[in-house]
Residue frames as qw, qx, qy, qz and C-alpha x, y, z in Angstrom:
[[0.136, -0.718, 0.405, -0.550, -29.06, 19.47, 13.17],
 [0.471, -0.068, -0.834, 0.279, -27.61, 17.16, 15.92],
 [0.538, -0.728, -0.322, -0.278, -29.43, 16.81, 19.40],
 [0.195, 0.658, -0.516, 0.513, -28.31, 17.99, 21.84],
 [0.939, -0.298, -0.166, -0.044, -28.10, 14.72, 24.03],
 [0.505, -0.790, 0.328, 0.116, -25.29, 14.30, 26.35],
 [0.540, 0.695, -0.473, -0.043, -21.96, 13.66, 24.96],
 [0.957, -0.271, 0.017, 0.101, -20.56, 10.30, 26.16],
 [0.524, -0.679, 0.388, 0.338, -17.00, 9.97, 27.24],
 [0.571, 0.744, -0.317, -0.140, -14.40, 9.77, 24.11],
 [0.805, -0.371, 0.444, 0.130, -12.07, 6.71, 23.94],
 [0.248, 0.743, -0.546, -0.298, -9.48, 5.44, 22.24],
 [0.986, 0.076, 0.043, -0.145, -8.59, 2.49, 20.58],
 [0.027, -0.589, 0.796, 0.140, -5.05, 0.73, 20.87],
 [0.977, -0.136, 0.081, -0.142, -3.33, -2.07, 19.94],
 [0.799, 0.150, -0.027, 0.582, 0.21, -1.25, 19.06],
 [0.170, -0.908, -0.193, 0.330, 2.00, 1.45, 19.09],
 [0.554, 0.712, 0.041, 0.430, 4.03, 4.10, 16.60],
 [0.507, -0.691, -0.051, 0.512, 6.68, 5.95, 17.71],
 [0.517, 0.796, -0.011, 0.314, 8.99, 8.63, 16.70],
 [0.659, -0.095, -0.335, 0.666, 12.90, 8.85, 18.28],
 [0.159, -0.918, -0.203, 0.301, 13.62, 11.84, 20.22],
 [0.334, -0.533, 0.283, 0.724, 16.58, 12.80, 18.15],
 [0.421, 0.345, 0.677, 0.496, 14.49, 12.55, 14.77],
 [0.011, 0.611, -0.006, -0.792, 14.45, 16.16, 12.70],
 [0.472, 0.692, 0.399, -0.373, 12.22, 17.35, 10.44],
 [0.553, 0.166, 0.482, 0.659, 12.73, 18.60, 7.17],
 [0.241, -0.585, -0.034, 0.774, 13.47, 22.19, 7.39],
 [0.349, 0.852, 0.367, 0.127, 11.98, 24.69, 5.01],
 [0.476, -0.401, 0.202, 0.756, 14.85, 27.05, 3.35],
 [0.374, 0.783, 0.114, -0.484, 14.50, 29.71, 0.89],
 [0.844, 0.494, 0.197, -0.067, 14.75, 29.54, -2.45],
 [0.113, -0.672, 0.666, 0.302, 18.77, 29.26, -3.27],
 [0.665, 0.342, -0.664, 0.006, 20.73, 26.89, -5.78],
 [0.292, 0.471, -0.759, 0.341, 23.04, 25.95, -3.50],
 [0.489, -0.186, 0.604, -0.601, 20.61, 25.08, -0.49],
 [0.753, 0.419, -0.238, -0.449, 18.68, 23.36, -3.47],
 [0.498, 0.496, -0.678, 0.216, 21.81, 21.28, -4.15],
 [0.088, 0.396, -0.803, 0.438, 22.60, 20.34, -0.34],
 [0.724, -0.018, 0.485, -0.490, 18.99, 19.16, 0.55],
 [0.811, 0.436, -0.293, -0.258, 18.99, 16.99, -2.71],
 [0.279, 0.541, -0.718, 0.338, 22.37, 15.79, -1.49],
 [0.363, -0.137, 0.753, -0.532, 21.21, 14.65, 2.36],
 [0.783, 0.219, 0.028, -0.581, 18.12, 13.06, 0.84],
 [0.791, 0.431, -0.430, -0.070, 20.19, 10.65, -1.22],
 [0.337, -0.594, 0.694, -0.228, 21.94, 9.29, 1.92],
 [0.582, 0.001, -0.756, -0.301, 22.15, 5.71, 1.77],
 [0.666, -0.192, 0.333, -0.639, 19.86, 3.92, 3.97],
 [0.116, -0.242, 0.946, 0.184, 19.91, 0.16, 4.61],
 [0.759, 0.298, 0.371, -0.445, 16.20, -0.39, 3.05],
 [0.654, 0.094, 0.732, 0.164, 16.56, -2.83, 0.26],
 [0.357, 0.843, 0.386, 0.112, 14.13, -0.99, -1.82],
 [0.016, 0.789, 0.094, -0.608, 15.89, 2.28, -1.88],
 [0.671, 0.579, 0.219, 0.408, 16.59, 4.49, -5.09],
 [0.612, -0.484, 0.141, 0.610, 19.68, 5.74, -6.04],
 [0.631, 0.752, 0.108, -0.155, 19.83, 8.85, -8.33],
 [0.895, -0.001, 0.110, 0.433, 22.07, 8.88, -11.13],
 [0.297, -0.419, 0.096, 0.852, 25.05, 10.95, -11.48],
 [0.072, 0.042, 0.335, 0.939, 23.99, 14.33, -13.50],
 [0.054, 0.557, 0.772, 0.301, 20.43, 13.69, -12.83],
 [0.201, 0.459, -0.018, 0.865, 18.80, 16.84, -12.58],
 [0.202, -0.287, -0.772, 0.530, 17.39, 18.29, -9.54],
 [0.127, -0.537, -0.544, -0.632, 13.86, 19.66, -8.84],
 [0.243, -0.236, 0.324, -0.883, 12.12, 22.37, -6.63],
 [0.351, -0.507, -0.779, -0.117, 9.27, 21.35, -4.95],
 [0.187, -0.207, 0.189, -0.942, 6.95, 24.04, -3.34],
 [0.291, -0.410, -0.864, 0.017, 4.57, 22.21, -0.83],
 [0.304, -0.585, -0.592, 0.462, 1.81, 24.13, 0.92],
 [0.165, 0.932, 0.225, 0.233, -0.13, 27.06, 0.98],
 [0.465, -0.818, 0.227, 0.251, 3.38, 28.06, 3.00],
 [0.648, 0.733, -0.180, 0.102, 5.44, 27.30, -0.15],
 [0.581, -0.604, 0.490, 0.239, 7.73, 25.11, 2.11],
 [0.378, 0.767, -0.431, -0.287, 10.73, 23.68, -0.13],
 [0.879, -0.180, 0.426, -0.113, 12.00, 20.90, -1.28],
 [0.261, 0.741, -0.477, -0.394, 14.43, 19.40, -3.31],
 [0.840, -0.009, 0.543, -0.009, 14.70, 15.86, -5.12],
 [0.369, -0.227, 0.768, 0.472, 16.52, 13.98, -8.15],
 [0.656, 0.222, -0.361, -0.624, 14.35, 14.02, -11.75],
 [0.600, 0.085, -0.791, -0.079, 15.19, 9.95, -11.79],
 [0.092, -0.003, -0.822, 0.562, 13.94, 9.75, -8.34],
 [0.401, 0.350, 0.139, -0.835, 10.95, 11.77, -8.55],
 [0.582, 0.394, -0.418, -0.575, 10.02, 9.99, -11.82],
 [0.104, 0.004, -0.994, 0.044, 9.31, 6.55, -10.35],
 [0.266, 0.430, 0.595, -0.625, 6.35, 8.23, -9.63],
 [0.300, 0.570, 0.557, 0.524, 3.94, 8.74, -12.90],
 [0.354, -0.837, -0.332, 0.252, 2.76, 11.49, -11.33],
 [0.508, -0.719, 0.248, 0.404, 5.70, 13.10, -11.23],
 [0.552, -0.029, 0.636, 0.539, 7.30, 11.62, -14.28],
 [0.241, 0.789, 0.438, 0.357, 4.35, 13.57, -16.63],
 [0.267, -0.919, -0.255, 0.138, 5.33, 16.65, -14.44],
 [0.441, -0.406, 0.533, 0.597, 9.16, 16.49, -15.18],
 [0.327, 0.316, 0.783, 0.425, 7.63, 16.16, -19.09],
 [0.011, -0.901, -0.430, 0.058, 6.12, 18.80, -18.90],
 [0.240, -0.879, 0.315, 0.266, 9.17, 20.94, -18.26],
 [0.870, -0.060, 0.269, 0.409, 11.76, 19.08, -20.31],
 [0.382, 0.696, 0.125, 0.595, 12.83, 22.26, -22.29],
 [0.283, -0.918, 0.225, -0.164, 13.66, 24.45, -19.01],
 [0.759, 0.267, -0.497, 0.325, 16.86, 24.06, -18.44],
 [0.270, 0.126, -0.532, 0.793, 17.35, 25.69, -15.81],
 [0.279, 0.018, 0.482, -0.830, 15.02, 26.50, -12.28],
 [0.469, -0.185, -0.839, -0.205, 12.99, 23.05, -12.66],
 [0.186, -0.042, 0.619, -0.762, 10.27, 23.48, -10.39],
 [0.372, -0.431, -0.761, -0.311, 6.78, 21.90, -9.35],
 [0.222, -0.274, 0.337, -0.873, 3.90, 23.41, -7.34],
 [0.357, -0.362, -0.859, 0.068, 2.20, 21.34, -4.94],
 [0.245, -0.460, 0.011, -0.853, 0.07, 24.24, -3.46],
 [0.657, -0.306, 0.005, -0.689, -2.56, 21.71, -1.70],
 [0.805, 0.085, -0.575, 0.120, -0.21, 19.39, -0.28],
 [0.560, -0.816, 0.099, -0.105, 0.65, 19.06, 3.30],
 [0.162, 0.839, -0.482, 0.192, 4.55, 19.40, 4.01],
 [0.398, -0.425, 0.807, -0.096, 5.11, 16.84, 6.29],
 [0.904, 0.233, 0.351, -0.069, 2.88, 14.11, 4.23],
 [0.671, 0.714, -0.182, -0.085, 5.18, 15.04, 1.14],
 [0.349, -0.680, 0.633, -0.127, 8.47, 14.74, 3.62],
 [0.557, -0.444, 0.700, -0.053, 7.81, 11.67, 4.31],
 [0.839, 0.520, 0.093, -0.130, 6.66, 10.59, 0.27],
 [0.443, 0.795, -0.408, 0.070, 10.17, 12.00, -0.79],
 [0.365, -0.588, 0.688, -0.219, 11.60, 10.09, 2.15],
 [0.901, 0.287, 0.316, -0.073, 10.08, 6.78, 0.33],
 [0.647, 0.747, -0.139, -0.058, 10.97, 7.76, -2.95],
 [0.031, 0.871, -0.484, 0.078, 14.65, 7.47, -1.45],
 [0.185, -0.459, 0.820, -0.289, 14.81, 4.90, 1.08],
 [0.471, -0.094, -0.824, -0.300, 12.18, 2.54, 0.33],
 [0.390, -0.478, -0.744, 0.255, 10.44, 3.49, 3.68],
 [0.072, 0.674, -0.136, 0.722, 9.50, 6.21, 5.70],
 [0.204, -0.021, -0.767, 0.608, 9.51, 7.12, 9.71],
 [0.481, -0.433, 0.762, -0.014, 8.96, 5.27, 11.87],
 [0.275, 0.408, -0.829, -0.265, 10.36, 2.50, 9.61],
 [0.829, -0.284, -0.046, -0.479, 9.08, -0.83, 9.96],
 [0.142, 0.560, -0.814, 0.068, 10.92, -3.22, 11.53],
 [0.893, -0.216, -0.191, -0.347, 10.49, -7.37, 11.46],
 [0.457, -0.615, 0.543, -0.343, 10.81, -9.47, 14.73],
 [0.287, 0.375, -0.877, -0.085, 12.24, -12.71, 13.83],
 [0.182, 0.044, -0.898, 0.397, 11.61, -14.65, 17.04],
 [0.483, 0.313, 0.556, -0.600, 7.97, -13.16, 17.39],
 [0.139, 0.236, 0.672, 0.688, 7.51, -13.18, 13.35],
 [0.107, 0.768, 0.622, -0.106, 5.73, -10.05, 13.50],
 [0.326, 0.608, 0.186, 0.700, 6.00, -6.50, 12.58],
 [0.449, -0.656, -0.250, 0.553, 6.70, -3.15, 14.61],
 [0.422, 0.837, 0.117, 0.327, 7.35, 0.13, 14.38],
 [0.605, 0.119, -0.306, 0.726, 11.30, 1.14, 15.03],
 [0.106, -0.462, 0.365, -0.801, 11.98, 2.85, 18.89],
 [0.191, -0.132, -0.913, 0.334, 9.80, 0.30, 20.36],
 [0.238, -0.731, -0.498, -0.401, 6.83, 3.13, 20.36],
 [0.349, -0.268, -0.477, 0.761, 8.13, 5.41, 22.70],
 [0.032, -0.040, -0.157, 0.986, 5.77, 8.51, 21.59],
 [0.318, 0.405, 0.529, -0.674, 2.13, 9.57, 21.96],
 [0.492, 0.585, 0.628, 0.148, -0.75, 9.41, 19.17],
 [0.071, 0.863, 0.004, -0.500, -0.28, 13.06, 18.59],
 [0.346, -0.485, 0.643, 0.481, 3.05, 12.21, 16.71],
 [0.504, 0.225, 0.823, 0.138, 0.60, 9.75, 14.55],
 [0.232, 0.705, 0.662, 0.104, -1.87, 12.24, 12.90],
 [0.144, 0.223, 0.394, 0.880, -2.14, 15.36, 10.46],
 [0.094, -0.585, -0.407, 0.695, -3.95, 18.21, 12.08],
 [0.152, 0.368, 0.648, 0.649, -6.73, 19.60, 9.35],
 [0.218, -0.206, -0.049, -0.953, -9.52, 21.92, 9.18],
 [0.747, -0.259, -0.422, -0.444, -11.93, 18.86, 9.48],
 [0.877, -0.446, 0.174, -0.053, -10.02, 17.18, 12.56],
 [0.095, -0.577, 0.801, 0.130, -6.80, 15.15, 12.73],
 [0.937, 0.140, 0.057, -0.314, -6.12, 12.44, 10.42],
 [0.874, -0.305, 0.318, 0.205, -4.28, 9.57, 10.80],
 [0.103, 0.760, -0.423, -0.483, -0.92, 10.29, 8.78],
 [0.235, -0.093, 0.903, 0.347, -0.79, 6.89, 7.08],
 [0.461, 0.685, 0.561, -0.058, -4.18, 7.25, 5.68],
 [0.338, 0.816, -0.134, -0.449, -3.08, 10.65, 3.70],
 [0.044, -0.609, 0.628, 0.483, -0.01, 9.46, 2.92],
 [0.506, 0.330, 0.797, 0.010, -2.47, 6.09, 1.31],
 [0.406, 0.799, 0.425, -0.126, -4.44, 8.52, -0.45],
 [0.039, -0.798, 0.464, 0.383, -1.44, 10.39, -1.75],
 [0.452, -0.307, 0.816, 0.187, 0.23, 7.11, -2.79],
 [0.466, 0.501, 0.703, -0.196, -3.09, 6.73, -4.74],
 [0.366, 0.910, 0.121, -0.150, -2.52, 9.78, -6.96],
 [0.040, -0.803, 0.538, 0.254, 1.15, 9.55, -7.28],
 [0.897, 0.334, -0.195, -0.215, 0.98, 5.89, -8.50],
 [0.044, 0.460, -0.840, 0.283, 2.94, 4.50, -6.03],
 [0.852, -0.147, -0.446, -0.232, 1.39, 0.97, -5.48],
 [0.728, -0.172, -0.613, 0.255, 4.06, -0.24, -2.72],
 [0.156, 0.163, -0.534, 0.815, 3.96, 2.69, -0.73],
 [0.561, -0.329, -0.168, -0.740, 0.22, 1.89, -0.32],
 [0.845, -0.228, -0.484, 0.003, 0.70, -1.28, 0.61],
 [0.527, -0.107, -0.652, 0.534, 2.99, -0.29, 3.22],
 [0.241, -0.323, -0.054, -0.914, 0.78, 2.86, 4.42],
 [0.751, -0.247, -0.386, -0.475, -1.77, 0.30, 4.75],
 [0.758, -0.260, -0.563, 0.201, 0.20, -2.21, 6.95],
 [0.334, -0.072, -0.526, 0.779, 1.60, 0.62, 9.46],
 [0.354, -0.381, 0.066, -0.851, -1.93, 1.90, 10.03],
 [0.886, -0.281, -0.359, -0.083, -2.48, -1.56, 12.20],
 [0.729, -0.106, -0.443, 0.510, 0.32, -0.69, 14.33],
 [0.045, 0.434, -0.286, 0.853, -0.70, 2.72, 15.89],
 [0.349, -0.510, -0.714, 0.330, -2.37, 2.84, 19.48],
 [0.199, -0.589, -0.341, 0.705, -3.93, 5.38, 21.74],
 [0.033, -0.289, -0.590, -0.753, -5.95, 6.68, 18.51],
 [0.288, 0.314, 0.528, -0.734, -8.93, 8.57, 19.75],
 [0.397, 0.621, 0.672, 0.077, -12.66, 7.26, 17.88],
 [0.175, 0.888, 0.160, -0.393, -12.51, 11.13, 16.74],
 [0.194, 0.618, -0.569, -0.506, -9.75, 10.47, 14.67],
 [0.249, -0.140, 0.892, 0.350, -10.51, 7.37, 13.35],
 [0.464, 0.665, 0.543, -0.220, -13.90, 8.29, 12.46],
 [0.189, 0.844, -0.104, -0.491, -12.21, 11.70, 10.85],
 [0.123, -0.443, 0.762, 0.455, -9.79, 9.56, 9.05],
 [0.405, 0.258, 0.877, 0.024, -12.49, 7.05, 7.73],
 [0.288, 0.868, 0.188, -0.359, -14.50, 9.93, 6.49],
 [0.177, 0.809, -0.423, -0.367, -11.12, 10.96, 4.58],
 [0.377, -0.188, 0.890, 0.174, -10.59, 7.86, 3.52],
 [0.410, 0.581, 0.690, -0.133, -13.83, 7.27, 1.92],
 [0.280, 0.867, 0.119, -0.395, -13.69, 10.97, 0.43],
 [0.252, 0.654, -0.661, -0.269, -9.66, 10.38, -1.37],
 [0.270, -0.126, 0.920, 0.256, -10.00, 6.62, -2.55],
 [0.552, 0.045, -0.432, -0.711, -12.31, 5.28, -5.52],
 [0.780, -0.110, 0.299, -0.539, -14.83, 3.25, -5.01],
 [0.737, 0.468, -0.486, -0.033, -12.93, 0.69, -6.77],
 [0.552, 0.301, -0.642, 0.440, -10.30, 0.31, -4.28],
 [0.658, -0.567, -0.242, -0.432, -11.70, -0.90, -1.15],
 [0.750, -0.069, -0.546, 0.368, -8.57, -1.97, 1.07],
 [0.371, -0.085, -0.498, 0.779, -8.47, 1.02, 3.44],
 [0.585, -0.247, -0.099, -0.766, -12.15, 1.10, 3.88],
 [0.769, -0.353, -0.312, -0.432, -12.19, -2.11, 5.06],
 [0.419, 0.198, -0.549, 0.696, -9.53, -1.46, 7.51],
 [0.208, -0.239, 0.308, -0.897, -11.38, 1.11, 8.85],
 [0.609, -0.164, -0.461, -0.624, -14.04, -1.05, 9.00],
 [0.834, -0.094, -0.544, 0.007, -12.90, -3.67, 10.38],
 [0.276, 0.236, -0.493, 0.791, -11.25, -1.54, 13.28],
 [0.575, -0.285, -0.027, -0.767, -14.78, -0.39, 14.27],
 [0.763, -0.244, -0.406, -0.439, -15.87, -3.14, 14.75],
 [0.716, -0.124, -0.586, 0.358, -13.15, -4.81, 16.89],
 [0.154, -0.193, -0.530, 0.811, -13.50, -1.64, 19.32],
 [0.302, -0.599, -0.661, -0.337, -17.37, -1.81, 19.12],
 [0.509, -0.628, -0.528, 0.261, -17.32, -1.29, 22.64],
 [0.343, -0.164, 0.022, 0.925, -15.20, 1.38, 22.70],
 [0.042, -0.068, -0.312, -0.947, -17.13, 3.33, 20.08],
 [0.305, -0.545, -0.740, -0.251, -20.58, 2.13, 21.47],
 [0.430, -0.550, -0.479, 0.531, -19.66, 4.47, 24.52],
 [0.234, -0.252, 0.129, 0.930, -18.28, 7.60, 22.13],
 [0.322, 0.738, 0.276, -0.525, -20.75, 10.82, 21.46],
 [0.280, 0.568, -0.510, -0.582, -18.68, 11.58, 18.18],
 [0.109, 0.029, -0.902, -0.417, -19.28, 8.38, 16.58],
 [0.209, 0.518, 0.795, -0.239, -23.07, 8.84, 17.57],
 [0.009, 0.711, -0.092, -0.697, -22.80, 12.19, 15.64],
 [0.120, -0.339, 0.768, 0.530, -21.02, 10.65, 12.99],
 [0.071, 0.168, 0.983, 0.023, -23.66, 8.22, 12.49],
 [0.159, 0.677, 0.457, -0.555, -26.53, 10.88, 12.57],
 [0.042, -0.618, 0.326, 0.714, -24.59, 12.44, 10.24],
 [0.835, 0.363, 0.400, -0.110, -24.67, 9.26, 8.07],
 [0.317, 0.747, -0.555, -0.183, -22.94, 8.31, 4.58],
 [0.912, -0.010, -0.215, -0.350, -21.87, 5.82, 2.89],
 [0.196, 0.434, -0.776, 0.413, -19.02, 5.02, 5.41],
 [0.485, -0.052, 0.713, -0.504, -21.95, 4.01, 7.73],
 [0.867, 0.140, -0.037, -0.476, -23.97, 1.91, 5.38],
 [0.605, 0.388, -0.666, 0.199, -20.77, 0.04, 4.46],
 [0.096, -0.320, 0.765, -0.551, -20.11, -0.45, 8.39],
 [0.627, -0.123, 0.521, -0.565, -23.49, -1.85, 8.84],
 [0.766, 0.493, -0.391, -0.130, -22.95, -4.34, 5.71],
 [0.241, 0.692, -0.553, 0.395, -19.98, -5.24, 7.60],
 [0.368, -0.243, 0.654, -0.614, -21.40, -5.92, 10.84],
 [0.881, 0.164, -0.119, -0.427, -24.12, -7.70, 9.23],
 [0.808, 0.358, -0.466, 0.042, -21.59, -10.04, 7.77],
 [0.043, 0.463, -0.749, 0.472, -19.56, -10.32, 10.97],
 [0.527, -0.197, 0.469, -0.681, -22.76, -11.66, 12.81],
 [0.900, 0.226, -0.031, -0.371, -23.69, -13.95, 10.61],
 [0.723, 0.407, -0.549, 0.104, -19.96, -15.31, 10.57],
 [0.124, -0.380, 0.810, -0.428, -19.92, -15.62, 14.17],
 [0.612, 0.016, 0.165, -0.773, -23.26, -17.35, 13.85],
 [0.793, 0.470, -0.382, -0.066, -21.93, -20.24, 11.85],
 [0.312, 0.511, -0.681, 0.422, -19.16, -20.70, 14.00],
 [0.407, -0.255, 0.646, -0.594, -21.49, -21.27, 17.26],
 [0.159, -0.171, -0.972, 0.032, -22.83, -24.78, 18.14],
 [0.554, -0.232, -0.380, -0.703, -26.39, -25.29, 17.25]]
């Protein structure tokens, strides 16, 4: 049981900042029809000027998707879908239906899948990244015009950061490069509150193996540069009561930070 010691003020850590336009629209949940079937499959397949994108071919066939215990809809190419193993065994699975191809994702969250299928297309998803030449750096497209809120996926356990599911997704769907880019636009959100980046570490830790250690030692390493920050927040004294190995790793971490600033300073 936690003490009940005063709760210290909750900050937030920035350093960049995500955004989302004001004229960007969701992906709308429609009832089960062909024809609607047909016209979301259609919009999806816009072209888009990512490099990467994928283009299905003509006749390929098109699949339901039922995300969420709300059994929103969706609708995508077989040859699109099927860049994904994941996916590809799942189409295989069905190859004899000919007709009303469908997959149930029951315990997926609607927007994370949005913005998977939104990959699967364009080779990106929103906000896009976009590189500055003249600084040679990265960004996320709109310049960051909107609030953290915009950033993070509103659970049972807390909000987590939406590039961390969509990591841990990426992870089960055997998409290698949409980790890698998951990974690089979780370094470009601000105005993140320690409560979600603790909640997201936690969910990090809980959907990656223990094998694969690159967005653990983000999170790590985020901690640490806003020490201060989090030396002030009650939830990451909680957290830390709480314990796990998200905090042994962190103090492993630190360890190794101290000793590498230690080296560095004139004896």
């Amino acid at each position: 049981m936690f003490s009940s010691r005063p709760r210290r003020q909750e900050g937030s850590f920035s350093k960049h900042r995500a955004s989302k336009s004001k004229s960007h629209k969701r992906n709308a949940s429609f009832v089960d029809s062909p024809r609607k079937v047909e016209k979301l499959a259609q919009q999806a397949a816009v072209p888009s000027p990512q490099s990467n994108q994928t283009s299905p071919t003509i006749g390929s066939a098109i699949i339901t998707l039922s995300v969420g215990h709300e059994q929103r809809l969706f609708a995508a190419h077989e040859d699109v879908l099927c860049h994904s193993p994941y996916f590809q065994s799942a189409c295989r699975d069905q190859f004899f239906s000919s007709s009303n191809k469908r997959i149930d994702l029951p315990d997926e969250d609607p927007e994370v899948f949005s913005s998977i299928l939104e990959y699967l297309y364009k080779g990106d998803y929103y906000p896009r990244l976009e590189y500055d030449t003249k600084r040679k750096s990265w960004s996320l497209e709109d310049g960051g015009n909107t609030g953290a809120n915009e950033a993070a996926i509103h659970t049972a356990v807390g909000p987590i950061l939406k590039d961390t599911v969509i990591y841990c997704q990426a992870e089960k769907y055997g998409l290698q490069e949409l980790k890698k880019l998951a990974l690089r636009k979780q370094g470009l959100q601000s105005g993140i509150q320690c409560s979600t980046i603790l909640t997201s570490a936690r969910f990090a830790y809980a959907n990656t193996p223990d094998s694969d250690s690159k967005l653990r030692a983000h999170y790590l390493a985020l901690i640490i540069r806003a020490r201060h920050t989090f030396k002030r927040s009650g939830t990451m004294q909680n957290e830390m009561e709480n314990g796990g190995k998200l905090f042994f790793d962190l103090f492993v971490a630190m360890v190794n930070h101290m000793d590498d600033l230690a080296q560095k300073s004139p004896r």
